[in-house]
PDB file of N, CA, C and O in Angstrom:
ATOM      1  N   UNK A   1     113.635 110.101  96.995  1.00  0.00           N
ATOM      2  CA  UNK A   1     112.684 109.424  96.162  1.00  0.00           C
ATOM      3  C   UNK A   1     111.957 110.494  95.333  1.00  0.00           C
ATOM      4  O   UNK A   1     111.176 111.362  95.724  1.00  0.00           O
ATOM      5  N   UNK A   2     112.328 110.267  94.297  1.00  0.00           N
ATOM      6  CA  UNK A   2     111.240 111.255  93.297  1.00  0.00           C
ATOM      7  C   UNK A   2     109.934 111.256  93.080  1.00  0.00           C
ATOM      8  O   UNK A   2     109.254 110.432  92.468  1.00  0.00           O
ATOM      9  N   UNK A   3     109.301 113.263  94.189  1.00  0.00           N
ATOM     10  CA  UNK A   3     107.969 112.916  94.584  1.00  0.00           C
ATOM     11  C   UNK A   3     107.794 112.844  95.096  1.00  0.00           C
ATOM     12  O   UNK A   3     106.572 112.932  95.223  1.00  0.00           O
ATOM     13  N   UNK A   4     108.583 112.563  96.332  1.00  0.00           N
ATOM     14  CA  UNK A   4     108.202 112.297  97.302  1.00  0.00           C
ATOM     15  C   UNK A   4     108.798 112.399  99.067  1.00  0.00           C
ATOM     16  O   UNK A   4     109.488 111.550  99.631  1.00  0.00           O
ATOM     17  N   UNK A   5     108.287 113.682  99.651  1.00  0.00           N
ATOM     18  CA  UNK A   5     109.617 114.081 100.314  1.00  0.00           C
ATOM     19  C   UNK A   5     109.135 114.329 102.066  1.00  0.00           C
ATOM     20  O   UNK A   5     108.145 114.990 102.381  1.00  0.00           O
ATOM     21  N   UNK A   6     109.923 113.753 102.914  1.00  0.00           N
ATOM     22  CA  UNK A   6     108.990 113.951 104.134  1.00  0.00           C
ATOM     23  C   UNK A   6     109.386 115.196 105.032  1.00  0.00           C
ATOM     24  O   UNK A   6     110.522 115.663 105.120  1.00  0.00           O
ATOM     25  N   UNK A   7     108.219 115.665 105.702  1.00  0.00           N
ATOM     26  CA  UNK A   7     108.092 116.851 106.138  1.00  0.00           C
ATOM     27  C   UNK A   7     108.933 116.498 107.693  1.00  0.00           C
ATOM     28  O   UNK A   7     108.933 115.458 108.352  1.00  0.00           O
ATOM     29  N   UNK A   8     109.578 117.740 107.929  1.00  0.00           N
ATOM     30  CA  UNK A   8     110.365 117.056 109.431  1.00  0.00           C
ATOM     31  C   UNK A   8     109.522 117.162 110.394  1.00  0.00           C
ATOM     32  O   UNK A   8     108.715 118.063 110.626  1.00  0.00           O
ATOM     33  N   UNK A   9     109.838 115.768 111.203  1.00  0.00           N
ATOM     34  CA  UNK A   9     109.008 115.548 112.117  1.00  0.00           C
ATOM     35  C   UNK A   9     109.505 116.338 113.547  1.00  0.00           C
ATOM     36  O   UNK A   9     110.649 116.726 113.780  1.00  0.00           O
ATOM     37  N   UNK A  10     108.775 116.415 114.092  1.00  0.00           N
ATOM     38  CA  UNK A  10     108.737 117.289 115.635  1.00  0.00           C
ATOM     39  C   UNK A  10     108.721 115.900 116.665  1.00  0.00           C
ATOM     40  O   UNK A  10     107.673 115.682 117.274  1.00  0.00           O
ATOM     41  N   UNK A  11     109.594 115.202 116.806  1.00  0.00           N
ATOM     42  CA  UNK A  11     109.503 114.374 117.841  1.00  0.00           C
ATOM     43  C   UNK A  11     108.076 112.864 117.746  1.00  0.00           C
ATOM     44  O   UNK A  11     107.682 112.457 118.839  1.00  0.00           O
ATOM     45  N   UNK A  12     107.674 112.430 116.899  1.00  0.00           N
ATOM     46  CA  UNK A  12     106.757 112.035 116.832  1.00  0.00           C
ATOM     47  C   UNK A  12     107.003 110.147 116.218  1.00  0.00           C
ATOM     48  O   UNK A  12     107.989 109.783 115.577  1.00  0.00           O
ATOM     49  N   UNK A  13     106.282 109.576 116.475  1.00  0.00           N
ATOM     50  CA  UNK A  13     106.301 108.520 115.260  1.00  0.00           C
ATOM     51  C   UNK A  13     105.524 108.328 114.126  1.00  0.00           C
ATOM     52  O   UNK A  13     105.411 107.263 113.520  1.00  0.00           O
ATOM     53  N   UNK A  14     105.040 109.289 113.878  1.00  0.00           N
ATOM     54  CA  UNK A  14     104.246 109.427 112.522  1.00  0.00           C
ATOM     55  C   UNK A  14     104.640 110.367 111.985  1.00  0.00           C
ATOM     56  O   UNK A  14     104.723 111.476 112.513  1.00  0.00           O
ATOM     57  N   UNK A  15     105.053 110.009 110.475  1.00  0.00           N
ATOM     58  CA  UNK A  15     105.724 111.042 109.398  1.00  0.00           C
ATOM     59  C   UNK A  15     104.758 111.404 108.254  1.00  0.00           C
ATOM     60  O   UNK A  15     103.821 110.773 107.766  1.00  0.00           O
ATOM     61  N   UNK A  16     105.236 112.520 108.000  1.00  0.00           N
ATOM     62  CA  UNK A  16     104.089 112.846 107.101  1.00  0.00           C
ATOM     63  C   UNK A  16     104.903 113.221 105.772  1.00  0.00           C
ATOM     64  O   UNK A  16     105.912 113.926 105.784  1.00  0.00           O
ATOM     65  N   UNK A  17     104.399 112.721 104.762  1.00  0.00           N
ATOM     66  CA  UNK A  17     105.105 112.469 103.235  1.00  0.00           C
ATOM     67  C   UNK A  17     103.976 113.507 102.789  1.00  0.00           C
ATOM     68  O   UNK A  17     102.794 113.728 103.051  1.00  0.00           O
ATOM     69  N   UNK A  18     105.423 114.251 101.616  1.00  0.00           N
ATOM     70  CA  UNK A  18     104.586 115.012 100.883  1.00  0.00           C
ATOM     71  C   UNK A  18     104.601 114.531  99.413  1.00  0.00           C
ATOM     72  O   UNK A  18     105.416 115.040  98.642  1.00  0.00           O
ATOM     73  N   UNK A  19     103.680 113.507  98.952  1.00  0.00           N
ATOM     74  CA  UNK A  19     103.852 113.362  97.567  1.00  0.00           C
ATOM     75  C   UNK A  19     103.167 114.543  96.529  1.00  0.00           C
ATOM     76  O   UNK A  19     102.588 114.277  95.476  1.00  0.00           O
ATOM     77  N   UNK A  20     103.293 115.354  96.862  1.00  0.00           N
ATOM     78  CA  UNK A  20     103.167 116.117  95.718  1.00  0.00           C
ATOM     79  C   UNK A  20     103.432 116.051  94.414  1.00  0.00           C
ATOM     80  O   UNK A  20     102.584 116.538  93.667  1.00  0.00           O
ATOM     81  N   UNK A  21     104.402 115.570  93.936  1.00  0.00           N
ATOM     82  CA  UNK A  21     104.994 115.233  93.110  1.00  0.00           C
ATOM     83  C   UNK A  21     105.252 113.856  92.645  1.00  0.00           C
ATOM     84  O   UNK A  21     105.840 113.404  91.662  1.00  0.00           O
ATOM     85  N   UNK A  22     104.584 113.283  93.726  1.00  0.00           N
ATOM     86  CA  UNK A  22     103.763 111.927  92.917  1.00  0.00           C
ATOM     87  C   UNK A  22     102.551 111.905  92.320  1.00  0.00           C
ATOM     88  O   UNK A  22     102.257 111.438  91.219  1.00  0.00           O
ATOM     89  N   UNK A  23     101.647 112.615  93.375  1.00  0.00           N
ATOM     90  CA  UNK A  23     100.196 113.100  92.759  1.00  0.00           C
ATOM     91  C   UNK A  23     100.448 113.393  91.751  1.00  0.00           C
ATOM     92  O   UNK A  23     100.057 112.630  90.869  1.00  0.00           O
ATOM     93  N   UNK A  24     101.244 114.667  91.323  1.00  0.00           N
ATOM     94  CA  UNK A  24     101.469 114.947  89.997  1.00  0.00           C
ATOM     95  C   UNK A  24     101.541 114.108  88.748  1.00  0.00           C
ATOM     96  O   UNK A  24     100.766 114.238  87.801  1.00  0.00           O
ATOM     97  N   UNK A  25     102.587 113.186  88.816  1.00  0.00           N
ATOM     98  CA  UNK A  25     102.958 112.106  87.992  1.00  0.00           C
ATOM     99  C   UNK A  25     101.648 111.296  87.778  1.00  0.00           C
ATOM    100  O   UNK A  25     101.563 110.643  86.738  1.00  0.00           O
ATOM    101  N   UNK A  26     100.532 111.275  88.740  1.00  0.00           N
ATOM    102  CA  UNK A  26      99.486 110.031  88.967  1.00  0.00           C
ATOM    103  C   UNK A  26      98.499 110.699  88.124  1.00  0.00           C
ATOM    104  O   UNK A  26      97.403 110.138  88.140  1.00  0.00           O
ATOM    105  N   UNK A  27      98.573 111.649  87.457  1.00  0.00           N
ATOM    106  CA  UNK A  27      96.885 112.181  86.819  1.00  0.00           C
ATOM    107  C   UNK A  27      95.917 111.921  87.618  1.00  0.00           C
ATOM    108  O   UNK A  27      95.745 112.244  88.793  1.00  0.00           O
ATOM    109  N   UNK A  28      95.260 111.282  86.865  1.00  0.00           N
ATOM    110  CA  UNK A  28      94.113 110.981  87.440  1.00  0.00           C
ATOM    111  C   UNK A  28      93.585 110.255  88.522  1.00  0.00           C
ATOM    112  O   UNK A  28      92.571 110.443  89.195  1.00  0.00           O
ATOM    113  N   UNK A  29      94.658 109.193  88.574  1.00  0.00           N
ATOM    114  CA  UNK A  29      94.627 107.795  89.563  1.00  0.00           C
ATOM    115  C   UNK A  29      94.373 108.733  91.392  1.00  0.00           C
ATOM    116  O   UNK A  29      94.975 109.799  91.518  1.00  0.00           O
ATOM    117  N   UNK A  30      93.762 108.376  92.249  1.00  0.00           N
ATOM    118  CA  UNK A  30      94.032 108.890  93.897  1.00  0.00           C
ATOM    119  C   UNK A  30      95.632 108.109  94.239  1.00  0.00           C
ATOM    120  O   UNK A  30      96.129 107.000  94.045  1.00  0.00           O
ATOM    121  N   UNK A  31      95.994 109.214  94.762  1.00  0.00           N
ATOM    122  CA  UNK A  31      97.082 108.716  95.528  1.00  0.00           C
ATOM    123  C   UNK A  31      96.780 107.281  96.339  1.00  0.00           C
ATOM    124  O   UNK A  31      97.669 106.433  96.271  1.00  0.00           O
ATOM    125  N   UNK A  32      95.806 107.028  96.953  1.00  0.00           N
ATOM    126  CA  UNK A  32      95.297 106.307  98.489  1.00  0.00           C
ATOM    127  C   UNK A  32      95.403 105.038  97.159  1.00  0.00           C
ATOM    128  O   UNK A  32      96.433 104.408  97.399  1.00  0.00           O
ATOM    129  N   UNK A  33      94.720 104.463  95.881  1.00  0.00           N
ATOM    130  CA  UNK A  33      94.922 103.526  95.041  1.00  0.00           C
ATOM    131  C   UNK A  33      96.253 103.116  94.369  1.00  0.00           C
ATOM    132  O   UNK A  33      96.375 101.960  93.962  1.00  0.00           O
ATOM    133  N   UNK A  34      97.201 103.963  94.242  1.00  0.00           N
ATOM    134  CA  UNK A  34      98.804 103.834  93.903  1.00  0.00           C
ATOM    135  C   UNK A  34      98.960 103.231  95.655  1.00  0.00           C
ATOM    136  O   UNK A  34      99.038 102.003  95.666  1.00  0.00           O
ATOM    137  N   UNK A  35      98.998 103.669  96.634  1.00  0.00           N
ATOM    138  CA  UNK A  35      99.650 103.292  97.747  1.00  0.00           C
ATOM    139  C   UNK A  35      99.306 102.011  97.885  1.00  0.00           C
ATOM    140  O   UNK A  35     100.188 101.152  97.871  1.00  0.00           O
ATOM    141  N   UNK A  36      97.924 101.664  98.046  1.00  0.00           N
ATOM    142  CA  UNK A  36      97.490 100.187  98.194  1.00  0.00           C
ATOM    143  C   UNK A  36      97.929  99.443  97.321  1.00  0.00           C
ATOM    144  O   UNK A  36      98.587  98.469  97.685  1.00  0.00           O
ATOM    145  N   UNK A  37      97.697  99.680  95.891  1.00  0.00           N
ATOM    146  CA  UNK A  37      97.487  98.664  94.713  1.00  0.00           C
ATOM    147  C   UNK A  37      98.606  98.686  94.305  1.00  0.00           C
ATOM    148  O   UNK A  37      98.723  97.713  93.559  1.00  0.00           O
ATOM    149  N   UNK A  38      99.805  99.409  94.371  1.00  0.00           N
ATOM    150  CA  UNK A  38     101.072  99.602  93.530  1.00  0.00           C
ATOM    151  C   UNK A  38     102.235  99.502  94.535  1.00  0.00           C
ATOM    152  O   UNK A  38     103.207  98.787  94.294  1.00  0.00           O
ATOM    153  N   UNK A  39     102.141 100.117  95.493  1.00  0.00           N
ATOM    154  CA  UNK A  39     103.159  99.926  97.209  1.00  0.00           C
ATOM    155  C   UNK A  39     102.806  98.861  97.881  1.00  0.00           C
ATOM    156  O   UNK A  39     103.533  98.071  98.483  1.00  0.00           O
ATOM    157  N   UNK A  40     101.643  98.863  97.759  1.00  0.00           N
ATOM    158  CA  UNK A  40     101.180  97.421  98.406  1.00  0.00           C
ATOM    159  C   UNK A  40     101.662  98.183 100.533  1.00  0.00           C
ATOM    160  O   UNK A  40     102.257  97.690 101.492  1.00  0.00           O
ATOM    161  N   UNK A  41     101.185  99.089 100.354  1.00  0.00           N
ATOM    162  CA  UNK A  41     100.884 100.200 101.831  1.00  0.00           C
ATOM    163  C   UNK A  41      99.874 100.670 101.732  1.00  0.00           C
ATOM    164  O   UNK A  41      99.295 101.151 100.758  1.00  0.00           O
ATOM    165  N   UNK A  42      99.439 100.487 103.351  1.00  0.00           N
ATOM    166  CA  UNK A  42      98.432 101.398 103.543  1.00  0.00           C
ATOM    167  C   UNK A  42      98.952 102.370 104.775  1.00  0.00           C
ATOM    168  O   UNK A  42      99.738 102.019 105.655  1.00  0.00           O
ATOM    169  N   UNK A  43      98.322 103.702 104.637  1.00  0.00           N
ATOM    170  CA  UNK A  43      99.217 104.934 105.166  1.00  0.00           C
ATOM    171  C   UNK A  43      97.477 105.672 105.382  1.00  0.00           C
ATOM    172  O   UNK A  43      96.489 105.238 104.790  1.00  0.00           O
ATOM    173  N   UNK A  44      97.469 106.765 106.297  1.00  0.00           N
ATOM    174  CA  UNK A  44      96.271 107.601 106.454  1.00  0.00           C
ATOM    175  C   UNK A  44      96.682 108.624 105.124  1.00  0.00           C
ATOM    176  O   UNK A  44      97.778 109.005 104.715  1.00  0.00           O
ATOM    177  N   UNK A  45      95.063 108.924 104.575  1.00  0.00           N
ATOM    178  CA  UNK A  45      95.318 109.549 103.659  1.00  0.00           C
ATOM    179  C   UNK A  45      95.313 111.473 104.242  1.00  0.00           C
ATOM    180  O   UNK A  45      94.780 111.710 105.326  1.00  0.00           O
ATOM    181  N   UNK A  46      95.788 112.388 103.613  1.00  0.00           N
ATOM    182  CA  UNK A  46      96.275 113.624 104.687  1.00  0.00           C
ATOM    183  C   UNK A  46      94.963 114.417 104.677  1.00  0.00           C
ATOM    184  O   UNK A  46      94.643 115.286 105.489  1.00  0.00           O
ATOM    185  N   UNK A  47      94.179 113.929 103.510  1.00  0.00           N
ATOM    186  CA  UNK A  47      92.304 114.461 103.505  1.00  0.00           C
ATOM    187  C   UNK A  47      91.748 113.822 104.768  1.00  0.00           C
ATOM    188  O   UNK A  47      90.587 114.162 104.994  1.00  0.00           O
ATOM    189  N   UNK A  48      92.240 113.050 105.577  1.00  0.00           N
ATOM    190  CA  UNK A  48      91.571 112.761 107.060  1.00  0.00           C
ATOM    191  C   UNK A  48      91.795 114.012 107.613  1.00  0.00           C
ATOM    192  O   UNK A  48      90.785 114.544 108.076  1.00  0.00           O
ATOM    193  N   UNK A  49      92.605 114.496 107.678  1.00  0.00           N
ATOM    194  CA  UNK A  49      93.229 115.096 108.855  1.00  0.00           C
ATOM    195  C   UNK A  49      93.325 116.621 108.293  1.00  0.00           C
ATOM    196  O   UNK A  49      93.457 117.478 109.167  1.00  0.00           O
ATOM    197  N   UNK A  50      93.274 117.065 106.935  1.00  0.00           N
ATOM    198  CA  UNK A  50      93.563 118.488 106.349  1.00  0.00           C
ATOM    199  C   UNK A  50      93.016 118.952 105.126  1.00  0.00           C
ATOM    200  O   UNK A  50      93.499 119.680 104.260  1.00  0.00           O
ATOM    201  N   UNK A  51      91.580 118.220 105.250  1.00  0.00           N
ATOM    202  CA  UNK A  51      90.534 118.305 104.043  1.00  0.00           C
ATOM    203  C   UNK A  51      90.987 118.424 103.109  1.00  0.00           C
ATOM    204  O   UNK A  51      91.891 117.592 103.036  1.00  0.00           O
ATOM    205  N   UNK A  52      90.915 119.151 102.009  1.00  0.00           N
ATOM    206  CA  UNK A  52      90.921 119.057 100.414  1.00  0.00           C
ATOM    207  C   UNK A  52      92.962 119.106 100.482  1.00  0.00           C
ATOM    208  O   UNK A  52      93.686 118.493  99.697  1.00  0.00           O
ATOM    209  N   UNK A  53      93.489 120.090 101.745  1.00  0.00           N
ATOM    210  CA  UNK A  53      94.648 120.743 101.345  1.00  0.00           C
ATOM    211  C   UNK A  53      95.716 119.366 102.379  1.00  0.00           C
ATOM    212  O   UNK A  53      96.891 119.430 102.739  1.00  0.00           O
ATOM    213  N   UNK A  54      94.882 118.468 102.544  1.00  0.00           N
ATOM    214  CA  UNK A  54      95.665 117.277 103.038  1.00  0.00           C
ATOM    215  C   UNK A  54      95.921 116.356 101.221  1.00  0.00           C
ATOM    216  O   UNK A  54      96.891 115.605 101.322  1.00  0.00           O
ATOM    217  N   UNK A  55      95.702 116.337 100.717  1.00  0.00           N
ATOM    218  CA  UNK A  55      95.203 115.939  99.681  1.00  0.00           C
ATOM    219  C   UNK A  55      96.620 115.401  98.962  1.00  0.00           C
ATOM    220  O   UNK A  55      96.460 114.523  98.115  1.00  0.00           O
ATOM    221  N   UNK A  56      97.698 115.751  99.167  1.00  0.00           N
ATOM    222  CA  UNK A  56      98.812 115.582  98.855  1.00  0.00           C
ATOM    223  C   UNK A  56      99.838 114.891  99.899  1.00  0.00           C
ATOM    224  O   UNK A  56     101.043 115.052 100.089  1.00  0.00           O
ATOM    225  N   UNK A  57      98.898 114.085 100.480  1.00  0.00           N
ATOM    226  CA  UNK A  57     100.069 113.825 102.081  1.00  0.00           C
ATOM    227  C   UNK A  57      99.355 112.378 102.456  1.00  0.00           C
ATOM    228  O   UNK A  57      98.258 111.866 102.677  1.00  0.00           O
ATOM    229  N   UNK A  58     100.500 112.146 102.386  1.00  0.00           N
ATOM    230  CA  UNK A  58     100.381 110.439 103.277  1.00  0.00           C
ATOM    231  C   UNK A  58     100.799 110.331 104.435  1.00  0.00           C
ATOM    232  O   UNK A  58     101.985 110.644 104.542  1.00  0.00           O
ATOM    233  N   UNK A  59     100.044 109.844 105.846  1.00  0.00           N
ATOM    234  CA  UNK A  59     100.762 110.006 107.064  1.00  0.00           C
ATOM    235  C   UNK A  59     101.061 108.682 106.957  1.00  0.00           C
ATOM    236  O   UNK A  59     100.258 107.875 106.489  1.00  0.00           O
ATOM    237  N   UNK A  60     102.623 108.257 107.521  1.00  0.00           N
ATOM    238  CA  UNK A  60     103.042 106.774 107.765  1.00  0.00           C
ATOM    239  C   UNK A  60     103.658 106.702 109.081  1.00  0.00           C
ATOM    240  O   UNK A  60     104.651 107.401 109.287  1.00  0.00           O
ATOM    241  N   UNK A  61     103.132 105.834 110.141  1.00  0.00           N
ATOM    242  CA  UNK A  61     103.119 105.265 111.507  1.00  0.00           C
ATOM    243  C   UNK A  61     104.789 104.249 111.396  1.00  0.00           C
ATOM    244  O   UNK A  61     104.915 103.433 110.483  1.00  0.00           O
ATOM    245  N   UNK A  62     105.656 104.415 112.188  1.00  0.00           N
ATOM    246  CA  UNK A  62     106.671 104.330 112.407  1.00  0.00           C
ATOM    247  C   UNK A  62     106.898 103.439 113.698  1.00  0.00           C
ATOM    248  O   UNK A  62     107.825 102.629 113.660  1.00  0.00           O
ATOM    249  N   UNK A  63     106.284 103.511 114.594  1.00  0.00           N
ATOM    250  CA  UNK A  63     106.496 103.170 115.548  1.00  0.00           C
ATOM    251  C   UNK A  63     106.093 101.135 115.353  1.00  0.00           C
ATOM    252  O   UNK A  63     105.102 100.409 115.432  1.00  0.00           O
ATOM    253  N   UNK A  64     107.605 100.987 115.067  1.00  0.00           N
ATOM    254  CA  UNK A  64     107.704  99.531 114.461  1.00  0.00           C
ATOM    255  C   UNK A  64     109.185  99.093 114.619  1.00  0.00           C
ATOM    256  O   UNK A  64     110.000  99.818 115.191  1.00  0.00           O
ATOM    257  N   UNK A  65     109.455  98.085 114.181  1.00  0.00           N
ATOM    258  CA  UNK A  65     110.987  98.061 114.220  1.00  0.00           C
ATOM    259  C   UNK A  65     111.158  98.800 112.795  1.00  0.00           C
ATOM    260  O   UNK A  65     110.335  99.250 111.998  1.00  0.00           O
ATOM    261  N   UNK A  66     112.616  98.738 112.805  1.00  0.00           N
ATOM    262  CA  UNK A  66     113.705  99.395 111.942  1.00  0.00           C
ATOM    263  C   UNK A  66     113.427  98.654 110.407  1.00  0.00           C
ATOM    264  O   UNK A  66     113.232  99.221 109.332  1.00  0.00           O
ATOM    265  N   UNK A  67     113.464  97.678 110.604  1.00  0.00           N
ATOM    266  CA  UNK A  67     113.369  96.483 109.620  1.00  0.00           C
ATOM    267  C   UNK A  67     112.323  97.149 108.339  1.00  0.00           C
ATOM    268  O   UNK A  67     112.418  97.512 107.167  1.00  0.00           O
ATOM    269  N   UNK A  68     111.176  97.020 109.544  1.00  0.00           N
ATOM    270  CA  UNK A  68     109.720  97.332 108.554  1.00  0.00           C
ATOM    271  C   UNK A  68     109.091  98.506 108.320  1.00  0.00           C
ATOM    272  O   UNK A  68     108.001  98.635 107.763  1.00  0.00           O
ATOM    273  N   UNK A  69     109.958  99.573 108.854  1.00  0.00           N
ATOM    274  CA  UNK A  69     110.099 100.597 108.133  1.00  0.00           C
ATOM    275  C   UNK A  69     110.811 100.568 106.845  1.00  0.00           C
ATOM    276  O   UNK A  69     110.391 101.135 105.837  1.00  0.00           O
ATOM    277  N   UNK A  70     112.047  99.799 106.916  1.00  0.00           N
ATOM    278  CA  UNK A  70     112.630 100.298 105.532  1.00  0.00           C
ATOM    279  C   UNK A  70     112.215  99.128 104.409  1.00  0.00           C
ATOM    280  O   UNK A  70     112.660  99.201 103.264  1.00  0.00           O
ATOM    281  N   UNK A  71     111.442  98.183 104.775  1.00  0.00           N
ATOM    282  CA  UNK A  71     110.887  97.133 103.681  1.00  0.00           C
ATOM    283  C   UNK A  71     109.811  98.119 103.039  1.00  0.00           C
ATOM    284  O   UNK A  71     109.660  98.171 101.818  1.00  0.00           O
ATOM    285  N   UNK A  72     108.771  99.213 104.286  1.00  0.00           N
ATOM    286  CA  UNK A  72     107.679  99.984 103.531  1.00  0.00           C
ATOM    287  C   UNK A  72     108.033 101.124 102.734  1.00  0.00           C
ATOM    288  O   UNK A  72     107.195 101.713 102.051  1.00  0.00           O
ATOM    289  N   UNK A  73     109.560 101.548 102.808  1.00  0.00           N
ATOM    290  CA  UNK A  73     110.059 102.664 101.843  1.00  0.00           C
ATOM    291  C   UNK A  73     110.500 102.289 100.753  1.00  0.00           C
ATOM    292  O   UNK A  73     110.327 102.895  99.695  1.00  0.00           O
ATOM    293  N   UNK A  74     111.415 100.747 100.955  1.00  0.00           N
ATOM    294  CA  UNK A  74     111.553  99.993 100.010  1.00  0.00           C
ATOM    295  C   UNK A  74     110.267  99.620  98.589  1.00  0.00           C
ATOM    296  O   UNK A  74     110.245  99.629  97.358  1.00  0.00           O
ATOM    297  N   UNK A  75     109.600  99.408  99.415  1.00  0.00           N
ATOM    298  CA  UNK A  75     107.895  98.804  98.453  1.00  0.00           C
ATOM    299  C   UNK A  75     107.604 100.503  97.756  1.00  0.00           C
ATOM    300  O   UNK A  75     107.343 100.724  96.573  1.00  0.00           O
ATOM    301  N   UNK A  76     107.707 101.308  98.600  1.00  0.00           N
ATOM    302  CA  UNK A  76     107.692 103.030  97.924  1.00  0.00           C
ATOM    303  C   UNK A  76     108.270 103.024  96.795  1.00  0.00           C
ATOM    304  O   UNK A  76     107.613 103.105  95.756  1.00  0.00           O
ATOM    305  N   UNK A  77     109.315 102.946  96.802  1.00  0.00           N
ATOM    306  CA  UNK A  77     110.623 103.274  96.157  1.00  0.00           C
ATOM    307  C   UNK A  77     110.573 102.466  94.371  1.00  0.00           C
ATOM    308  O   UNK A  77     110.947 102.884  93.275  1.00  0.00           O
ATOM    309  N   UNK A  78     110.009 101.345  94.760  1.00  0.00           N
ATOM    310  CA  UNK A  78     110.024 100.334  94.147  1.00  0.00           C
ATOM    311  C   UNK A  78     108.819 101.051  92.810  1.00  0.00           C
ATOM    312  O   UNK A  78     108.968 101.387  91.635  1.00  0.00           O
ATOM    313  N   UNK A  79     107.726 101.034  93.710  1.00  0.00           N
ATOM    314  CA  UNK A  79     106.605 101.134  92.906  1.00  0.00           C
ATOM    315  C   UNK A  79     106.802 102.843  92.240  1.00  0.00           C
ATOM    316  O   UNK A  79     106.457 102.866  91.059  1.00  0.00           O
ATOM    317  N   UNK A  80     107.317 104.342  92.813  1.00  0.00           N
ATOM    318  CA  UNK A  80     107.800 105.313  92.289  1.00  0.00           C
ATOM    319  C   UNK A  80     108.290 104.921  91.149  1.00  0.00           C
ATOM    320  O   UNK A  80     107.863 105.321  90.066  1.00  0.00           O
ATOM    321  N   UNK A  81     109.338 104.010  91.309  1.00  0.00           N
ATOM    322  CA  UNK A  81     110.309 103.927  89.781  1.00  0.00           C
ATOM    323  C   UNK A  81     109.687 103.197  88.889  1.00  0.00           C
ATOM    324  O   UNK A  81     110.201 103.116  87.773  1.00  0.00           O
ATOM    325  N   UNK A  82     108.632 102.605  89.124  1.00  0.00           N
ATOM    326  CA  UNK A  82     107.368 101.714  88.171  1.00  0.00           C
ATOM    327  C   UNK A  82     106.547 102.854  87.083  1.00  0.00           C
ATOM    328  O   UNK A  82     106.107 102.793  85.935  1.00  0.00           O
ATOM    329  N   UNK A  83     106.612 103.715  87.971  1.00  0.00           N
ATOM    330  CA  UNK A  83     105.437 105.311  86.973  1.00  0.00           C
ATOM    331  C   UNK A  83     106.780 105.716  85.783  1.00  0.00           C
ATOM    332  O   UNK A  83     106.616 106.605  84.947  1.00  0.00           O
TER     333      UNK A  83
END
């Protein structure tokens, strides 16, 4: 997905996305308002967890079925190719 690339996980069910390169594309807009208003997801934003230098990171919770994981990458995917 262009923009958007996940960091490997260590055994976990929470993945951590590096949109960097969505931020980029977003100017001005917060990432955390594209995710809600445009993905129609909500994900922890990575400024919880890694102050200013979380700032580029969406954590997304996994521990779900199979299904609704790939409907929420799907809704990603969707709204990426919208910018």
């Amino acid at each position: 997905m262009p923009g958007v690339s996940l960091v490997e996980p260590q055994g976990t069910y929470l993945m951590w996305l590096d949109c960097a390169g969505l931020v980029h594309r977003l100017g001005d807009r917060p990432l955390d308002d594209f995710m809600v208003n445009e993905a129609r997801l909500w994900m922890n934003a990575g400024t919880k967890f890694g102050g200013a230098q979380g700032g580029n990171f969406e954590r997304m919770n996994i521990a779900t079925q199979r299904a609704t994981v790939n409907e929420a990458l799907a809704r990603l995917a969707r709204a990426v190719d919208r910018l």
